[in-house]
Structures are given as structure tokens and as C-alpha cells.
C-alpha positions in Angstrom: 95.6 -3.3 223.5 99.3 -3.6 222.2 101.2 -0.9 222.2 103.0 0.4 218.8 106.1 2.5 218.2 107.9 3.4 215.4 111.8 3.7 216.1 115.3 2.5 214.6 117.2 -0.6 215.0 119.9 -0.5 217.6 120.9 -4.4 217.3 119.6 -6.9 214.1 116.2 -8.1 214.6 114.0 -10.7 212.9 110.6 -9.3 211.2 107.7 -11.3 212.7 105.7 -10.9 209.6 107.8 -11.8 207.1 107.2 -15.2 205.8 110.9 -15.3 205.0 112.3 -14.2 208.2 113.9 -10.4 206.7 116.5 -9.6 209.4 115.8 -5.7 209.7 119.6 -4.2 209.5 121.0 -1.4 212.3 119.6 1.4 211.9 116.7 0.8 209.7 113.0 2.2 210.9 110.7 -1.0 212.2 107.5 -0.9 214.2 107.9 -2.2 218.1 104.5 -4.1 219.5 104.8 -4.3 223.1 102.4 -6.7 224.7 100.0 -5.3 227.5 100.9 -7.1 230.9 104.4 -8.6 229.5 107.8 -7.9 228.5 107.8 -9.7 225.3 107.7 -7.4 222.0 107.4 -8.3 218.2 109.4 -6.7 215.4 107.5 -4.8 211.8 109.3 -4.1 209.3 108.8 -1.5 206.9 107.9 -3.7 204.0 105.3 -5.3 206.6 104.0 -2.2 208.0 104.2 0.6 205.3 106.4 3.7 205.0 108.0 4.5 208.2 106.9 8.1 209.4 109.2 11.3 208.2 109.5 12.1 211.4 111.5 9.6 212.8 114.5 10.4 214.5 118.1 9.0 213.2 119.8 6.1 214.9 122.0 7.9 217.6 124.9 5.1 218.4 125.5 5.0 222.0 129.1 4.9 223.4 130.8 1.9 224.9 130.2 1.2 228.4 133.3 1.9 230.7 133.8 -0.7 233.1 135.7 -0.2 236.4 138.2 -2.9 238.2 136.3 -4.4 241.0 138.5 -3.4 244.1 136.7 -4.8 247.4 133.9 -7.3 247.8 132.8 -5.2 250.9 133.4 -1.6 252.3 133.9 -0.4 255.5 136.6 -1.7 257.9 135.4 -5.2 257.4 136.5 -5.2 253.7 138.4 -8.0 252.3 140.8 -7.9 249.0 139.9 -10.0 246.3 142.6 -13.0 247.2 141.3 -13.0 250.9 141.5 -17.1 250.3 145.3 -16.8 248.8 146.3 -14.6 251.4 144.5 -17.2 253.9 146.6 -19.8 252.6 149.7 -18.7 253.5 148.9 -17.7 256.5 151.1 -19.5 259.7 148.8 -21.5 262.2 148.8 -19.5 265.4 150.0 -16.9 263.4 146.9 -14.5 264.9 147.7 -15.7 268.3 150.9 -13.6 269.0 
């Protein structure tokens, strides 16, 4: 047994029903089959699957991920900087030695 929810479109989708492919706009209502046992959904839209209930919550847009500078591949005391390979480059032969 699929299972069926009504929501809003965050991203454009393709209508599985429609014979001519109606690409169901942000924030438009649209019915989500999810498949029992798999990951894979289909798209409804409301044309397909009749008035959408009144219900339905509006789109809320998320915000923009933040993304933060990668500093250290590890942590701890054995951490390297990202140019550990430049830095090793330049480094004097027998340098450690001394």
C-alpha cells in the first residue's frame, strides 16, 4: 500500500499522470505517492488528482544553507592544514633531522 500526501512544491516537478508532462510550479499543492519498501515517489497534480484539501498549509521557503570554511582535515594534535603537501614541498631534506 502506497502511501499519499498532499503538500506543496518546494522545487519544479513533473506530473506522472499527465499525458503531457505539466511541470507543477513552486509552491503549487500536488499529491506525493511514496512506494512501500523504496525511496522512489511519484508526483499528482491537482488537475490529476482533484481539488487540493483547504487545509493545506502554505509553502514556507526555507533559508539558504550557511556553509563554513573547512579549516583542518583532522583534530587533535595530529592535525594537518589544508596545504600539508605545499608545505611538504618546500621543506629542506634533513631538515627534521637537526
Amino acid at each position: 500500500m502506497s502511501t499519499r500526501t498532499w503538500t506543496r512544491a518546494e522545487s519544479p516537478k513533473i506530473c506522472g499522470h499527465c499525458r503531457g508532462a505539466r511541470v507543477i510550479k513552486v509552491g503549487e499543492p500536488m499529491v506525493v505517492f511514496t512506494l512501500p519498501g523504496s525511496s522512489l515517489k511519484r508526483y499528482r497534480c491537482q488537475s490529476c488528482e482533484g481539488p487540493a484539501p483547504p487545509d493545506l498549509a502554505p509553502l514556507v521557503p526555507r533559508a539558504a544553507p550557511t556553509f563554513k570554511p573547512l579549516v583542518h582535515v583532522l583534530t587533535g594534535p595530529d592535525a594537518l592544514p589544508l596545504d600539508f603537501k605545499h608545505a611538504a614541498a618546500e621543506r629542506v631534506p634533513g631538515e627534521d633531522d637537526q
